[in-house]
N, C-alpha and C positions, 0 to 999 in steps of 0.2 A: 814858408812853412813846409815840410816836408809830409808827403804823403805814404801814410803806410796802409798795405790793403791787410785785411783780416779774413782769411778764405777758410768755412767752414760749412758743416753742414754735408753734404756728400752723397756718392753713391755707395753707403757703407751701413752694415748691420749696427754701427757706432755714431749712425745719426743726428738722435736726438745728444747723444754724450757731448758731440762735439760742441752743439749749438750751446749746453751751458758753459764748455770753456772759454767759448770766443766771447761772448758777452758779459759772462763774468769777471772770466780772472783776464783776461788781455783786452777786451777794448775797453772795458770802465778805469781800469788802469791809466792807460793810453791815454785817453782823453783827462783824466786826473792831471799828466804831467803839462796841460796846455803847449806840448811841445810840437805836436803830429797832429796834421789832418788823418783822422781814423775812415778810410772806407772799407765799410763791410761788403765782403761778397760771399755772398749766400749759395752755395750749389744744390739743390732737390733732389731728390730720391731718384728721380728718371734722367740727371742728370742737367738740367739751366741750369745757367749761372745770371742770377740779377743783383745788382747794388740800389741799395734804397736807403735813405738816412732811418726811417722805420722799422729795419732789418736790424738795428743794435737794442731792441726794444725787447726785452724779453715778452713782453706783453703780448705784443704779434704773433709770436709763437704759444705759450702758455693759453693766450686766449680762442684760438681757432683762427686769428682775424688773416692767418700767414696768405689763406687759399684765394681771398679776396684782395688783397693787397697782390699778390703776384699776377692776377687776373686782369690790375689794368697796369701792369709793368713787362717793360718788352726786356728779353734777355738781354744782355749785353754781352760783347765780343770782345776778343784778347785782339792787342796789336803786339810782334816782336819786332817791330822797326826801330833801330836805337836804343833798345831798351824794350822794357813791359808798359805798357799802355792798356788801361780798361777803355771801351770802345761805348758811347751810350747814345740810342737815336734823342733826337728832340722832337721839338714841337713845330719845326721847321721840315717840309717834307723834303726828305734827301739828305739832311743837315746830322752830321755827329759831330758827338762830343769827346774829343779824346781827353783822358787823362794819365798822366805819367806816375809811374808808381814807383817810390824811390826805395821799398824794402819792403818784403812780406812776411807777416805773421801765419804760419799754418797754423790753425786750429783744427783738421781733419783728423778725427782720428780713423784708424784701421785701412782698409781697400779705398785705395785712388787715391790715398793721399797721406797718410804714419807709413804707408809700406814704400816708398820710393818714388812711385807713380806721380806727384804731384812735382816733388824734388828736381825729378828730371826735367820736368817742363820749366820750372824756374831756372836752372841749369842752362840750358836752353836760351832761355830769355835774357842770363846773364844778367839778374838779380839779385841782392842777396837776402837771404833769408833767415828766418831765425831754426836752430834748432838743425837734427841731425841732416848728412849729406843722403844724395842717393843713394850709394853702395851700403853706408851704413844701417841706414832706414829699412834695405830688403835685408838685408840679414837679421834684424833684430824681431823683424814682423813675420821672420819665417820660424818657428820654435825648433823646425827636426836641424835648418841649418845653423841655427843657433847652438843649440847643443853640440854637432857638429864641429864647430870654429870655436866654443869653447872648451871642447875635446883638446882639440890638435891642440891648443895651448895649455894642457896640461890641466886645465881645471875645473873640477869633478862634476860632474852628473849623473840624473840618477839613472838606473837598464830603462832602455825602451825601444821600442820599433816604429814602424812606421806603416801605412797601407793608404794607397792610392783607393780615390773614391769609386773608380770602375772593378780593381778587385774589391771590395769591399761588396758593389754589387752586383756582383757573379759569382761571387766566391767565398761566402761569407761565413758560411758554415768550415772551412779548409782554416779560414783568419784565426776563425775563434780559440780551434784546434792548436797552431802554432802559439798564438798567444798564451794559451794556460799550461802550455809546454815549456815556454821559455821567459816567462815571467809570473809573478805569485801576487794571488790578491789579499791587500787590495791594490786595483789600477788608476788611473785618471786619464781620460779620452778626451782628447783636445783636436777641435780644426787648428791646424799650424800654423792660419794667415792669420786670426783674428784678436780683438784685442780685449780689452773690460770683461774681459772670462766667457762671454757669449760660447754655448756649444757645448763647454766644457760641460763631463761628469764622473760622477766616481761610480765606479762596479768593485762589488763584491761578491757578486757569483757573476756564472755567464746569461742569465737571462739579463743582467742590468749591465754587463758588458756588449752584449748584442743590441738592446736599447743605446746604450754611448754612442756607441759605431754609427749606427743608423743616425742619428741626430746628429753627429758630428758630421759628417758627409754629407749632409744636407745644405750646412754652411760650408765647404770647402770641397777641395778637390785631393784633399791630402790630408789623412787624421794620423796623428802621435798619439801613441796607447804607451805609459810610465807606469812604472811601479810606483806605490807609495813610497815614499821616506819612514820608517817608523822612528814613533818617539819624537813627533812632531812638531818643530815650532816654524812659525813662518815669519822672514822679515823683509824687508823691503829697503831701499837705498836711494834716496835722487841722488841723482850727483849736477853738477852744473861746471860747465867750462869744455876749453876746446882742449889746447894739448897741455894744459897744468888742470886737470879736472879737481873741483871741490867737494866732498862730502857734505850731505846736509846730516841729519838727525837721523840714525837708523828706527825702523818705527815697525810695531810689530801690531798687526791683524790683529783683531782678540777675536778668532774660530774655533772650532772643535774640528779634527777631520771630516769630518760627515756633514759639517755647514761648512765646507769648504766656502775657501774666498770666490764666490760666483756674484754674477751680473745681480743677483739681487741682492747679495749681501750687502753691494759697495755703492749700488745705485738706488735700493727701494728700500730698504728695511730703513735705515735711516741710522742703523744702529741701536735703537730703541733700547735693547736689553743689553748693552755693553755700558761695564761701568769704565771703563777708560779715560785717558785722555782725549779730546776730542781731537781728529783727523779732519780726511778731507768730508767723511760722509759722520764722522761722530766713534767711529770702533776701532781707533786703535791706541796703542800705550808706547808715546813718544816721550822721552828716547826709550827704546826696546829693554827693558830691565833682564840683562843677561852679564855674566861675569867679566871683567877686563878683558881677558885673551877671547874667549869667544866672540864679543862683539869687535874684537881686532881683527880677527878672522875673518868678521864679515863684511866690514869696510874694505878688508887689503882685498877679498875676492870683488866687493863690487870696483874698486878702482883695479880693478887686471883684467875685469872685464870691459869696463868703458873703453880700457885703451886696445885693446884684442879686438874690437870692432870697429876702431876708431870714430866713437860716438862723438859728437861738439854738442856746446849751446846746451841742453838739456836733458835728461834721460834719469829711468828709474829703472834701477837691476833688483828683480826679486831673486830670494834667495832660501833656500829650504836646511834647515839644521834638525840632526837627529839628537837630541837632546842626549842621549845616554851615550853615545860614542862621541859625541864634542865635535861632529863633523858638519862643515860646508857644503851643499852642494847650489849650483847654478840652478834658478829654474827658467827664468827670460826677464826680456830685458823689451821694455816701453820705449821708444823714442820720443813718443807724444806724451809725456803721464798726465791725467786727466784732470784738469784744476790746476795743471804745471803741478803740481802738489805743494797750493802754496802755504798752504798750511802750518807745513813744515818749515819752511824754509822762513815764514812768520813766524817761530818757534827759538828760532836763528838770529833773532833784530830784523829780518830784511822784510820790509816793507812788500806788498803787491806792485805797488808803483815800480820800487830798486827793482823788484824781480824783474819786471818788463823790460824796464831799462839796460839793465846787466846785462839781459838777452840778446836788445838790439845791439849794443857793445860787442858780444862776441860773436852774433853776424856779420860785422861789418866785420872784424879783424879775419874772421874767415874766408870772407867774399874776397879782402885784399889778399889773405896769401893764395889763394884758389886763383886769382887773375895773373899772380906774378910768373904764373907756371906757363910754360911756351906748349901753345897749343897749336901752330902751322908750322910744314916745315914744306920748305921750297925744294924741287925738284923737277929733273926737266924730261919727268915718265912720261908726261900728256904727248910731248915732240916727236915718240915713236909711234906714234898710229895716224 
């Protein structure tokens, strides 16, 4: 039986997010198909990594019990010898346990692990994994170079700037300045690395612009200040696959600008006052009720984006439309989407179980063309010195 680890939890403002994707939508999955030994590995705020069979419990967590359970549990250590191995002491003094990990599920969302950081150590280990590569994953988790790369490819986004968290605090009165000079409110001030909306906020004047900024640079080293979109609707896109990527169900937020889509909309509110279809929290109206050509629109922009980044395995492209002009633009793009958004894709016939499965399917088929690629190359440079 093959063993897949499930690595979530982190050293990420996306903490608690992540712990319900991994136990929710991928390891209860996982263990549904009786096909994989599922080991969880849990990483903490300060950074341990332990596996415990009581770490796929939501209970442990939801109920406080996590701090007492990791109190008589010793971290355990990565091996890259031949592969990825979890390292675990025993009850034998001097004695470990190794275990071979034959594919890994990220469940990390945001910093150290949706942004690339994790990728590469898997990379590294020469593993494969589910969901997008290194390069892909720091572009998608970075929004200014996001926009960026989806610039140079032609497709639209909306004005905005950028400012480094040390001007911002030196100079913040000079920001402000250029900003209501060179873009009109209202704005939205975003950290550029993070994910589930955290940070994010909207100004209408410059005292709630000067507010954004500050809170934004608190979580990040780098804040994006955007104009609004007017005439606003918002939609969203997973797509699934590597280089023939799938549309699922285009699905749209049900917001007002002003309750923009933030960390509480999609995580706490629960949705309560949304009459929609239900999503992955309850608030949205899947498929997105918008005309023929506009929602063609918005599919061809999220598949010209997944392939512009060269996203695999999983990913959601949000996307912003100005209702009265009929216009597209990019607003970013998830690697990690939260719940897989299986929601959706249950919307679709596919099962949570297919979802997982599909995934591991196009980890492997990625991990093999990624290995078939010639990575030494012999040379007799070392002979001159």
């Amino acid at each position: 039986m093959e063993t897949i680890a499930v690595i979530f939890g982190g050293r990420s403002a996306e903490h608690d997010v992540s712990i319900i994707t991994a136990l929710a939508s991928i390891i209860r999955p996982l263990e549904l198909t009786k096909k994989y030994r599922v080991e969880p590995i849990y990483i903490t705020k300060d950074g341990a990594w332990y596996s415990d069979p009581k770490l796929k419990d939501i209970n442990t967590f939801s109920s406080g019990q996590i701090d007492g359970l990791l109190n008589h549990l010793k971290p355990i250590s990565l091996s890259f010898e031949n592969g990825l191995k979890i390292v675990k002491s025993t009850s034998i003094a001097g004695r470990k346990a190794y275990l071979k990990i034959d594919l890994v599920f990220p469940a990390m969302h945001g910093t150290y692990g949706e942004d690339g950081s994790l990728m590469g150590l898997l990379d590294m280990a020469n593993v494969p994994y589910v969901g997008c590569g290194l390069s892909a994953s720091a572009i998608a988790m970075n929004k200014l170079l996001a926009k960026e790369v989806a610039a140079q490819n032609s497709l639209a986004v909306s004005d905005y700037l950028s400012f480094s968290k040390k001007e911002i605090e030196s100079n913040l009165s000079s920001i402000i300045e250029t900003i209501t000079k060179k873009l009109k409110f209202p704005l939205f001030i975003k950290p550029v690395h993070l994910g589930s909306s955290i940070g994010i906020s909207r100004a209408t004047n410059k005292s709630e612009l000067l507010n954004g900024l500050e809170v934004a640079a608190h979580y990040d080293d780098t804040v994006l200040v955007e104009k609004e979109i007017p005439n606003l609707i918002e939609v969203t896109l997973p797509i699934i696959g590597n280089d023939q990527p799938r549309p699922s169900l285009l699905e749209r937020p049900l917001t007002k600008p002003e309750d923009f889509f933030d960390f509480d909309t999609k995580y706490l509110r629960g949705g309560k006052k949304s009459k929609g279809a239900k999503g992955s929290q309850g608030y949205s109206e899947i498929p997105a009720k918008l005309d023929q050509d506009l929602a063609k629109k918005c599919i061809d922009l999220g598949l010209s984006i997944y392939k512009a980044f060269n996203l695999s395995g999983i990913a959601r492209v949000d996307m912003l439309i100005d209702a009265k002009l009929k216009k597209v633009y990019f607003n970013e793009v998830n690697p990690l989407p939260g719940g897989l958004y299986a929601h959706n894709f249950n919307l679709l016939g596919m099962s949570n179980v297919e979802l997982v499965e599909e995934l591991i399917k196009l980890a492997r088929e990625r991990f093999k063309a990624r290995n078939s690629l010639l990575t030494s190359f012999n040379t007799n440079y070392l002979k001159q010195f």
